[in-house]
N, C-alpha and C positions, 0 to 999 in steps of 0.2 A: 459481536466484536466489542471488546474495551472502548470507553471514549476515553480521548484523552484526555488529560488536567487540564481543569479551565482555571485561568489567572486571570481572577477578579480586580478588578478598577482600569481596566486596558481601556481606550481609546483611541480615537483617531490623532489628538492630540498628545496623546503620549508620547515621551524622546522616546526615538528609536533604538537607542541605546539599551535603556532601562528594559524597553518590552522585549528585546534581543534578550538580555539578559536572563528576565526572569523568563521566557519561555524557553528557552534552549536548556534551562534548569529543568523544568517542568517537566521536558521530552525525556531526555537524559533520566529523571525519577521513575519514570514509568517505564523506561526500559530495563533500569534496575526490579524496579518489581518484577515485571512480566519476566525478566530475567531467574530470580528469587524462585517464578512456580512453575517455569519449564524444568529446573534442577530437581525438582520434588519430584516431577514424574512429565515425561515426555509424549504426555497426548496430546490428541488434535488442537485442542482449544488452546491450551498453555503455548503449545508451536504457534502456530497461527498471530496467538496475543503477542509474543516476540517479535513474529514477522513484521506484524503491523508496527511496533514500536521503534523497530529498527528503521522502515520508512519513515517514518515520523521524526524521527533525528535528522536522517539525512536531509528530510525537507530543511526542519529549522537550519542544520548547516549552510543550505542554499541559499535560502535565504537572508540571515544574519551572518554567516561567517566569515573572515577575513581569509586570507591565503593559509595560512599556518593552519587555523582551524580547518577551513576546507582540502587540505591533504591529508585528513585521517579522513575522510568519507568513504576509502576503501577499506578498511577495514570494518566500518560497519557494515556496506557493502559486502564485505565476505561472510559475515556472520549473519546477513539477512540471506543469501543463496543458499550458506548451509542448509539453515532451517528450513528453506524453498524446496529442496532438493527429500528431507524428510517428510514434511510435508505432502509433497506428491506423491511419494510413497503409503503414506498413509491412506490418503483417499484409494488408490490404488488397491490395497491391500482388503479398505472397506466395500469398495465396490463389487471385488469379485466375490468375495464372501458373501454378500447380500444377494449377489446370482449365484448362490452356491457353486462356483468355478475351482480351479486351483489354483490357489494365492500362494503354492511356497517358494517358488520364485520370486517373488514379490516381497516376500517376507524376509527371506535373505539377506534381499537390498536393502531392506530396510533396517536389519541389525545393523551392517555395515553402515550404512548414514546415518545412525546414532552414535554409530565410534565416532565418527569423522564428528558429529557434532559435538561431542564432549569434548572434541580437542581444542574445537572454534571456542566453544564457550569457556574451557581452562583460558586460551589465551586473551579471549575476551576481558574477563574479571582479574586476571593480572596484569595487563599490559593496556590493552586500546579504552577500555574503560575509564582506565587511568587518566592518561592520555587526553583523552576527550573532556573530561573534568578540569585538566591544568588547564586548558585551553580556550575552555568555556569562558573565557573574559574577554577571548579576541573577536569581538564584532565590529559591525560597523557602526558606528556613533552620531552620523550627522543627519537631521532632518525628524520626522515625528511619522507613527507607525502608518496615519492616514495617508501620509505625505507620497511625493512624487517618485520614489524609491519603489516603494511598496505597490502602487497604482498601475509601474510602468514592468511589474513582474505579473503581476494578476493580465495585465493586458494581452502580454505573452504569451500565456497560460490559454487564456479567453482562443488566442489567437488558432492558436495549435492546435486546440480541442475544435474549435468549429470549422477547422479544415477538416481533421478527419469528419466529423459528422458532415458536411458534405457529399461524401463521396458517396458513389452510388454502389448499392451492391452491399449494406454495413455488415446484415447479417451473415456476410461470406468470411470465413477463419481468420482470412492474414489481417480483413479489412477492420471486423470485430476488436482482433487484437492490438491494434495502433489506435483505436478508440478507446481502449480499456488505459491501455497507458497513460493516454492522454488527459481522462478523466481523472487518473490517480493520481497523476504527477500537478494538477490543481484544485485538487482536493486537497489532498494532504499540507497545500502551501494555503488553501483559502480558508482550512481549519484557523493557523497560523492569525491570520489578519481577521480573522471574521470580525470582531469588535472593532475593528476600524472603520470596516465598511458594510454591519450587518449580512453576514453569510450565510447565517444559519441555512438558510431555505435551500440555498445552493450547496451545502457540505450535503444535506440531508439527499438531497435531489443525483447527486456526483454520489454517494457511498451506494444507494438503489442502483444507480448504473452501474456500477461497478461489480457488484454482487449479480447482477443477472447477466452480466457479460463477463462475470467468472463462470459462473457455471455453464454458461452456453461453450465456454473453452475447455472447461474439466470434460464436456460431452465428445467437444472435440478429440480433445485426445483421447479419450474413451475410444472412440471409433477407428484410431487408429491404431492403440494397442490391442485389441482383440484381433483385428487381423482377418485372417477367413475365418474362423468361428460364425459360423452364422447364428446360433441363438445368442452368444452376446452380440452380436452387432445388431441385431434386433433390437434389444436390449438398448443399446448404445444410440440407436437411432430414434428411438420411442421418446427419450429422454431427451436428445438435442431438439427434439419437436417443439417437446414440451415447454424448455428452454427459449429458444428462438419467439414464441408468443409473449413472454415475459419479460426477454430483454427489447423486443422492438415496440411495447408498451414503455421501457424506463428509457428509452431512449426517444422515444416523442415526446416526454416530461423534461428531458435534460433539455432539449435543444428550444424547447420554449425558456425554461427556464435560465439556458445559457443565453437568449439573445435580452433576455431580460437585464442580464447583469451586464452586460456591455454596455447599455445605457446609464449604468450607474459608477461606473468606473471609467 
């Protein structure tokens, strides 16, 4: 996965203003680009690098943008499903193939959700892209990036995530999946502040989780689109195994490492 641009001289000290500024730039560039090499050619990686970018906007909107700004969030929003929507397809498509299955149903859907995405992405680069860019000025201004703005979003964040990781049962689908979120949705804002509040350890720690508790979800739905097939669901189940040891390993790393950052924020 892309990392994102990192905007050198940030601190905790920094107006809030100026670090809104220059990061929501920063976001916005890299969706441009990852934008630029999904139009080249729409495979996994190039989808995927958009996805990711298109969260990554939305966060900065969260968190620096003003009202004006923050009512284009669904349009990025639409253009991050699209590609979500290709995307699962894709895997989709790779998976049965790799069990030698019949992917041309599969494949179908998938022409079709690259028409659909070249329409998002035409309106994208004409309109919301636009848009987003005039926009880019409207933040929030008062206080400094370390400050008690910023502190009292992370805390949030902090919050929510170490509810789900309470609950018992994580490695169960619905329970996994409200974990997954929750890790993303501060992740993606802890990228944001790290320089405020040194995050690196915890961006690193949140992206592990997040990737093992995608794939334990890609498994899951594995198992439910094979269906009665019994050698893929064999298949389908071999692999959630495999999974479920990997994510319940990145998830005893996070939850030391989330009680850790609650002490420092």
């Amino acid at each position: 996965m892309t990392k994102p641009t990192r905007v050198w001289g940030l601190g905790a000290r920094t107006a809030f203003r100026t670090a809104a500024e220059l990061l929501l730039h920063a976001r916005l560039a890299d969706a441009h680009a990852a934008e630029l090499r999904a139009l080249r050619r729409f495979d996994p990686e190039s989808v995927h690098d958009l996805r990711v970018a298109c969260r990554r906007v939305r966060a900065a909107i969260k968190v620096f943008g003003k009202k004006r700004l923050r009512s284009l969030d669904e349009r990025v929003e639409h253009l991050q499903d699209v590609l979500g929507e290709v995307r699962d397809l894709q895997l989709r498509v790779n998976w049965l193939t790799r069990h030698h299955a019949d992917a041309r149903a599969a494949r179908a859907k998938l022409g079709l959700a690259k028409a659909h995405l070249r329409k998002a992405l035409a309106l994208w680069t004409r309109r919301s892209e636009l848009l987003l860019l005039r926009e880019a000025m409207n933040v929030h201004g008062r206080g400094r990036l370390g400050g008690h703005r910023s502190r009292q979003r992370l805390r949030k964040r902090l919050h929510d995530l170490w509810r789900e990781l309470s609950r018992k049962n994580q490695l169960e689908p619905a329970i996994a999946h409200r974990i997954r979120i929750a890790a993303k949705k501060l992740r993606y804002e802890a990228e944001l502040l790290s320089d405020a509040f040194e995050l690196d350890d915890i961006v690193e720690a949140l992206s592990d989780g997040q990737s093992a508790l995608g794939n334990l979800h890609d498994a899951d739905v594995r198992l439910h689109e094979v269906g009665r097939d019994a050698r893929l669901a064999r298949a389908a189940r071999a692999e959630r195994r495999r999974s479920a040891i990997k994510a319940r390993a990145a998830l005893r790393r996070l939850a030391r490492l989330v009680a850790d950052l609650e002490e420092r924020v």
